[in-house]
SEKEVO-63272 format. One record per residue: x, y, z of N, C-alpha, C, CB in turn. Coordinates in pm, 1 decimal, padded with zeros to 6 digits, always signed. Each point is the difference from the previous one (the first is absolute). Glycine has a CB too. Layout:
N
[[X, Y, Z], [X, Y, Z], [X, Y, Z], [X, Y, Z]]
...
This chain:
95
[[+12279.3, -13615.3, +08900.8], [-00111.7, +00047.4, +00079.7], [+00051.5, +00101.0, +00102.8], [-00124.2, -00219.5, -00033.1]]
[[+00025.5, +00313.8, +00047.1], [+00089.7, +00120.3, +00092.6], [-00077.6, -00039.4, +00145.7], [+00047.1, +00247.1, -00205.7]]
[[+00087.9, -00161.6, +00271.2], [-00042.6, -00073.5, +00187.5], [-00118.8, -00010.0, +00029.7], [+00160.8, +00096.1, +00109.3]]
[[-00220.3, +00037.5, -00150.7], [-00176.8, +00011.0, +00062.6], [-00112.5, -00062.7, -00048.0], [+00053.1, +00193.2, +00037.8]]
[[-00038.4, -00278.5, -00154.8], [-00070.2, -00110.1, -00060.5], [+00061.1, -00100.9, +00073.9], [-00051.0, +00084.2, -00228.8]]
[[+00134.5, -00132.3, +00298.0], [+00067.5, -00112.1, +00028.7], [-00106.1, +00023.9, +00154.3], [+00306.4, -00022.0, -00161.5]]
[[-00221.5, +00135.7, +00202.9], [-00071.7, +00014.8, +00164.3], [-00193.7, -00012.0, +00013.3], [+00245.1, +00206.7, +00051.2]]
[[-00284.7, -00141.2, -00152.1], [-00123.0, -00012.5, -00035.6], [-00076.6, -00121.8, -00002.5], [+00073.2, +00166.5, -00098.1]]
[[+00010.1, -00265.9, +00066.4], [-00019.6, -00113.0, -00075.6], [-00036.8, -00117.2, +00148.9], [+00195.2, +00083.2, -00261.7]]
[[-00056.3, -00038.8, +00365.8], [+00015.6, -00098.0, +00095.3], [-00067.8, +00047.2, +00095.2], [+00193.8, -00082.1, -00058.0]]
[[-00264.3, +00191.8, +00066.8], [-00085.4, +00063.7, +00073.9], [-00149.5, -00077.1, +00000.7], [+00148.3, +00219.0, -00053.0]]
[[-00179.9, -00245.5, -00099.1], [-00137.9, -00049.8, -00044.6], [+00044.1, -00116.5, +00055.5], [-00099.8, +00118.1, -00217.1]]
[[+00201.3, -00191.9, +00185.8], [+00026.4, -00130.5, +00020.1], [-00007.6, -00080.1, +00151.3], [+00132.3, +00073.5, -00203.7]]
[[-00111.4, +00031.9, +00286.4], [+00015.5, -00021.7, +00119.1], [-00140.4, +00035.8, +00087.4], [+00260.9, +00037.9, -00052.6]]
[[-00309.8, +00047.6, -00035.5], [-00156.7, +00037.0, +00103.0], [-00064.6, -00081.0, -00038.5], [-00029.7, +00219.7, +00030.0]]
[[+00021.2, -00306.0, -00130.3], [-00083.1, -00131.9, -00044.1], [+00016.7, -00113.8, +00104.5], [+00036.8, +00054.1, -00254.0]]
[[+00093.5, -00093.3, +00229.2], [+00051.8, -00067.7, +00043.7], [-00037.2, -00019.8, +00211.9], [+00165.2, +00065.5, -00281.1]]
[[-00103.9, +00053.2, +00275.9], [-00067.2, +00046.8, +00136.2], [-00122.2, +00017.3, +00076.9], [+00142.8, +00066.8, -00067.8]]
[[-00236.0, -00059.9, -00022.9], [-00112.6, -00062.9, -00008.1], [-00038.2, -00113.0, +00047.5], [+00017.6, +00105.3, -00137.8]]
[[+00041.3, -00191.7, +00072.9], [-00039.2, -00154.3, -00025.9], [+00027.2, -00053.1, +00110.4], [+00043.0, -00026.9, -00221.4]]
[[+00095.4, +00084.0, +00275.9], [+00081.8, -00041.7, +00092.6], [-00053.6, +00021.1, +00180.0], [+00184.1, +00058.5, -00221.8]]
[[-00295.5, +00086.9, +00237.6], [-00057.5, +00009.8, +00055.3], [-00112.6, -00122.0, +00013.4], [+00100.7, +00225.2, -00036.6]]
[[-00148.6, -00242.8, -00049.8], [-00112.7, -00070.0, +00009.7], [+00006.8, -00153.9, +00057.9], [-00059.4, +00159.0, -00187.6]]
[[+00207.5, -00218.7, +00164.7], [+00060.2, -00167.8, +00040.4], [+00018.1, -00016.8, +00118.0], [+00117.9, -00032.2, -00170.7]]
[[-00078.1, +00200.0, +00249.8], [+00058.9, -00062.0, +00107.9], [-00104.4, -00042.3, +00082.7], [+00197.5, +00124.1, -00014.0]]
[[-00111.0, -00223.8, +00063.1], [-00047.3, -00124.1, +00095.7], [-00149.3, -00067.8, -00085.5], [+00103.3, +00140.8, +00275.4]]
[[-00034.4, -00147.7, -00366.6], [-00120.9, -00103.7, -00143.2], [-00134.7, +00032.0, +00018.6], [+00123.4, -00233.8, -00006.0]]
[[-00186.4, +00333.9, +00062.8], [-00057.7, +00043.8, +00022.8], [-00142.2, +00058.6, -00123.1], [+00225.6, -00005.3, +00185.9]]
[[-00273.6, +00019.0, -00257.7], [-00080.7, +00113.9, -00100.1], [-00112.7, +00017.9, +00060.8], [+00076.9, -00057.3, -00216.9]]
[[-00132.2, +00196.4, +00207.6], [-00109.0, +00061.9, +00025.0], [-00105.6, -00044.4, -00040.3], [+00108.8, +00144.6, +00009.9]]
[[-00120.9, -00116.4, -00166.2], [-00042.9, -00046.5, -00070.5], [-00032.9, -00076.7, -00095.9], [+00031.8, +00102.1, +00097.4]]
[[-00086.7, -00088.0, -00199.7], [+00008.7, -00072.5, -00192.2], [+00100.6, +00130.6, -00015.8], [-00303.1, -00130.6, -00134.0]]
[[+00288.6, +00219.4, +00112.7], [+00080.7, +00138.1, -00082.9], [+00130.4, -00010.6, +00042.1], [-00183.9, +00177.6, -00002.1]]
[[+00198.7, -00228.4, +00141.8], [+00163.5, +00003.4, +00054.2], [+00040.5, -00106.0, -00088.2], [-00001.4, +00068.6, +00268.5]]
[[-00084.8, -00198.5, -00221.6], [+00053.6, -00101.0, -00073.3], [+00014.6, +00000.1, -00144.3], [-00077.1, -00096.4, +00172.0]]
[[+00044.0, +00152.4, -00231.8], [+00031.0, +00033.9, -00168.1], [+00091.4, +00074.8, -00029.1], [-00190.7, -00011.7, -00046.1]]
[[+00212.2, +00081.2, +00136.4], [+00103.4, +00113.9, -00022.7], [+00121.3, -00098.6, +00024.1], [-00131.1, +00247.2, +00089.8]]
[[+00141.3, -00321.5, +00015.4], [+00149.7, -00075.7, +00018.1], [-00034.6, -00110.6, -00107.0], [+00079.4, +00037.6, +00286.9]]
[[-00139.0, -00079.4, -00354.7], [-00001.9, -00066.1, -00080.6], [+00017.9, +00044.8, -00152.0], [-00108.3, -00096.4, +00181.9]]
[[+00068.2, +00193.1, -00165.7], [+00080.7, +00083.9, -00181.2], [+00157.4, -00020.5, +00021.0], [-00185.4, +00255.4, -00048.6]]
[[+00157.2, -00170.1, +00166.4], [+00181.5, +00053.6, +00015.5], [+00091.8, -00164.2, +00003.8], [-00054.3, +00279.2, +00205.3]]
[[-00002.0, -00381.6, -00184.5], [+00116.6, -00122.8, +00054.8], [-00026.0, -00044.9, -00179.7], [-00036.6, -00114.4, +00357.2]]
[[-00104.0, +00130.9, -00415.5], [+00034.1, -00062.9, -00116.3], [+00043.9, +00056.1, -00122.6], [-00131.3, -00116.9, +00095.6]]
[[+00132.1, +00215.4, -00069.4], [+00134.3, +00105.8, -00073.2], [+00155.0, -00034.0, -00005.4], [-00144.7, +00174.3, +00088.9]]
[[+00157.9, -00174.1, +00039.5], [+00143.5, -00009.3, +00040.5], [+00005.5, -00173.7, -00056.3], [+00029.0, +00214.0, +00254.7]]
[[-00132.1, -00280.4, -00263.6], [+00002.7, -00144.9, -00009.2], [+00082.6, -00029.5, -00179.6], [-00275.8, -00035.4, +00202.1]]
[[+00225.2, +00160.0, -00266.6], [+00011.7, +00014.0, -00152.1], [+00136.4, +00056.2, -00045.0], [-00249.7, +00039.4, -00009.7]]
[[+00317.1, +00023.6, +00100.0], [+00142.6, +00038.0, -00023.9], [+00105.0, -00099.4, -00021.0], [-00062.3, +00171.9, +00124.5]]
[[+00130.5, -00158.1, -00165.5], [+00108.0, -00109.4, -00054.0], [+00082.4, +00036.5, +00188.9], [+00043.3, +00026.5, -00397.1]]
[[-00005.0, -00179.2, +00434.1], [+00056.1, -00041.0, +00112.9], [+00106.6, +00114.2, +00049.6], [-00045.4, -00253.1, -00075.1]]
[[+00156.8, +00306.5, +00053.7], [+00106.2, +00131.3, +00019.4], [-00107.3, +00104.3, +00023.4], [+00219.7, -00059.5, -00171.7]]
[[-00259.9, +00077.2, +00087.8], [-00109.6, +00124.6, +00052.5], [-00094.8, +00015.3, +00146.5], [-00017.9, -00017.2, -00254.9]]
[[-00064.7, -00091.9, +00204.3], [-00052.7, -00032.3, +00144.3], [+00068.4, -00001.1, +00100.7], [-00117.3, -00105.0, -00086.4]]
[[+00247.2, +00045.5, +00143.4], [+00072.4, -00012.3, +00112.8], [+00037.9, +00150.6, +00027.7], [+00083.8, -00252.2, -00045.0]]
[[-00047.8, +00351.9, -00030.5], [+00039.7, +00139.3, -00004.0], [-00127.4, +00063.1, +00076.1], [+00155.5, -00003.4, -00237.4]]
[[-00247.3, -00040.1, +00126.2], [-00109.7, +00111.5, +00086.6], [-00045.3, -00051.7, +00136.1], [-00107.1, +00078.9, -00223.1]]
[[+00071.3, -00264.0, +00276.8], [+00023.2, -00031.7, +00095.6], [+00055.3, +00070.7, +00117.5], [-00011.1, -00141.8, -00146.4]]
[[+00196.8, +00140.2, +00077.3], [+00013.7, +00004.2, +00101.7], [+00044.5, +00140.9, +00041.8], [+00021.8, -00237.7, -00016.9]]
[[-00091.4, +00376.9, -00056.4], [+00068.3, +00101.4, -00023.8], [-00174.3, +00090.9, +00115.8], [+00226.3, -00060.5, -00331.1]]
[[-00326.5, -00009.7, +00268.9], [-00119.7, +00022.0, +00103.6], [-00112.0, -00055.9, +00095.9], [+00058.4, +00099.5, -00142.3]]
[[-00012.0, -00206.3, +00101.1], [-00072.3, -00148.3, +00085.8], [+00059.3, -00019.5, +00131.5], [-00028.6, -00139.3, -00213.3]]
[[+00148.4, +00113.2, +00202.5], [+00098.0, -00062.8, +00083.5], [+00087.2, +00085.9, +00054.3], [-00017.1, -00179.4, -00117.1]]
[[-00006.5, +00324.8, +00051.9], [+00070.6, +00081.6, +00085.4], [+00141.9, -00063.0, +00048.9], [-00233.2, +00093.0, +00066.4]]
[[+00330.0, -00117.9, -00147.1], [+00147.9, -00042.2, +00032.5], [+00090.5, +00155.4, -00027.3], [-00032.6, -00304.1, -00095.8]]
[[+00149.7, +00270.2, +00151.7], [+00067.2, +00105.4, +00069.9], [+00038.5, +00071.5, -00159.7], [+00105.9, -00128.6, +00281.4]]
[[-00062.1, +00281.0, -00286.0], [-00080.0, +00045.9, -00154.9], [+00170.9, -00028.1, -00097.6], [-00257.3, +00269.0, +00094.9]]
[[+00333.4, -00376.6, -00018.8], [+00146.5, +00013.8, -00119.8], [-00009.4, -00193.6, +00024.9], [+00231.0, +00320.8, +00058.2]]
[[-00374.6, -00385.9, -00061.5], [+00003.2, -00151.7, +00001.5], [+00047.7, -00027.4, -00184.9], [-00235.3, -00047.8, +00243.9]]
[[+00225.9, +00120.7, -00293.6], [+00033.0, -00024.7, -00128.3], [+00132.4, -00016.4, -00038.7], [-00178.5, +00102.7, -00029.1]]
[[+00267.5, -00022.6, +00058.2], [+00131.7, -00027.0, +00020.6], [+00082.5, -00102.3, -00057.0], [-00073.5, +00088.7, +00164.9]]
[[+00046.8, -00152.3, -00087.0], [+00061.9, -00202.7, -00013.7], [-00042.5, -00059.5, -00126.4], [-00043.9, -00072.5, +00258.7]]
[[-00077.7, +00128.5, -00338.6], [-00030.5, -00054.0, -00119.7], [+00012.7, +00080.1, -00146.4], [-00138.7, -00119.3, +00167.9]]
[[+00135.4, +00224.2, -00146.0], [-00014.5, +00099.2, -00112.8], [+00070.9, +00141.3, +00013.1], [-00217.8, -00116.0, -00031.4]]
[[+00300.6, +00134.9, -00087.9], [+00102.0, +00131.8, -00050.3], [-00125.0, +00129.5, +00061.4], [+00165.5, -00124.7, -00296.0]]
[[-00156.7, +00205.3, +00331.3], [-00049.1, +00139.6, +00011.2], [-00131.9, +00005.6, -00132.5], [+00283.5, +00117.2, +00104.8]]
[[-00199.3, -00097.1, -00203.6], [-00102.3, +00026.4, -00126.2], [-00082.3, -00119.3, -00045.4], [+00163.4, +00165.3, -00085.5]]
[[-00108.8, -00274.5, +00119.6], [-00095.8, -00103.8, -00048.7], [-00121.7, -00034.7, +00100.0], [+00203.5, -00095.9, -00127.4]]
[[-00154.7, +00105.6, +00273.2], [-00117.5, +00011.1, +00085.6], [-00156.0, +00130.2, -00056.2], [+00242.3, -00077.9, +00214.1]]
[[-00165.2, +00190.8, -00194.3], [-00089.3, +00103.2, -00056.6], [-00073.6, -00019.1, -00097.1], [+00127.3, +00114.3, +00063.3]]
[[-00073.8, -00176.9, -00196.7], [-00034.4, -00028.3, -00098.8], [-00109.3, -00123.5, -00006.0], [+00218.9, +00112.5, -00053.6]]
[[-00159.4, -00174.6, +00111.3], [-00173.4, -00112.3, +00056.3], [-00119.9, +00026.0, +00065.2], [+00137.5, -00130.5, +00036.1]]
[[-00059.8, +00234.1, +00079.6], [-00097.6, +00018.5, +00083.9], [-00105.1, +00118.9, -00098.7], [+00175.3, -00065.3, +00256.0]]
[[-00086.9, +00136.3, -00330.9], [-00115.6, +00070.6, -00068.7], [-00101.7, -00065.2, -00054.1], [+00139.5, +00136.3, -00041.5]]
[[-00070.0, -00223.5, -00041.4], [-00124.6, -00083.7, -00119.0], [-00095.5, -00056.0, +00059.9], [+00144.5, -00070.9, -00153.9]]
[[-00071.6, +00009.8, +00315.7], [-00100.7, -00086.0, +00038.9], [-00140.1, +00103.9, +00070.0], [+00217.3, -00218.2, +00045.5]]
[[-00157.9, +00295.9, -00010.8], [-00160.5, +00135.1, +00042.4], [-00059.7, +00019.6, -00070.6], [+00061.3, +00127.4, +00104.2]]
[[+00004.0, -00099.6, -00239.1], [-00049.8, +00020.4, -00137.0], [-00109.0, -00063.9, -00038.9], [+00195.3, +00034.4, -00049.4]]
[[-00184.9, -00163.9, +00084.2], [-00029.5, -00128.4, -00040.2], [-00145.1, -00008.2, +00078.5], [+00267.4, -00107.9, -00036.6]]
[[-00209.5, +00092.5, +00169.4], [-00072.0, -00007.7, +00084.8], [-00157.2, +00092.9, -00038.3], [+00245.4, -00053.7, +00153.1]]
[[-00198.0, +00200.8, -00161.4], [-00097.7, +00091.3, +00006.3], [-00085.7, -00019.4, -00139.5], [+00150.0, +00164.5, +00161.9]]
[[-00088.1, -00221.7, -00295.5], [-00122.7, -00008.5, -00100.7], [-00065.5, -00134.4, +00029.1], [+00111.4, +00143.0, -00195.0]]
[[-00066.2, -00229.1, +00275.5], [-00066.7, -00095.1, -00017.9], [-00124.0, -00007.1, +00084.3], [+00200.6, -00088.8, -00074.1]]
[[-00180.1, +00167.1, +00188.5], [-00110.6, +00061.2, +00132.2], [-00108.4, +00104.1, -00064.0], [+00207.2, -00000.9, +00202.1]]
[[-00107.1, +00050.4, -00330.0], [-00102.8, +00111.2, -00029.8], [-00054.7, +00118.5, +00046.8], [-00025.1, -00157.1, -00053.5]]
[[+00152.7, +00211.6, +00106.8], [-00048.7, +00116.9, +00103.1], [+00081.1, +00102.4, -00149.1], [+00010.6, -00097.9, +00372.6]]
């Protein structure tokens, strides 16, 4: 996959995400529409196989420091998850 599909990719991934993330703080929802919206997005992420989820967790949720990966995963194998799991993420959201 070339960079700008990759960058492309975590861009979508993150304005979704970012989204959702707007809408929790302080558990808060506006609405029904907010509340559906954080509810696609958690039961999406709910459908990913466990490694994945924690990646995207903790790569836009949790906002951890951007080399928390380190301690668990080679360079290419991190990348390599974290792709599939956006991947993943994004057909299953359907955007």
């Amino acid at each position: 996959m070339k960079k700008e599909d990759f960058t492309t990719t975590r861009k979508l991934v993150e304005y979704i995400i970012n989204m959702r993330n707007k809408r929790v703080v302080g558990n808060v929802l506006n609405d029904e529409q907010e509340d559906k919206l954080v509810s696609m997005v958690d039961t999406t992420l709910s459908l990913l196989p466990k490694e994945e989820q924690e990646i995207i967790k903790n790569e836009f949720i949790y906002n951890l420091p951007k080399n928390w990966w380190q301690g668990y995963y080679s360079k290419t194998t991190y990348y390599r998850i974290k792709q599939a799991a956006m991947e993943k993420f994004l057909n299953l959201i359907r955007v």
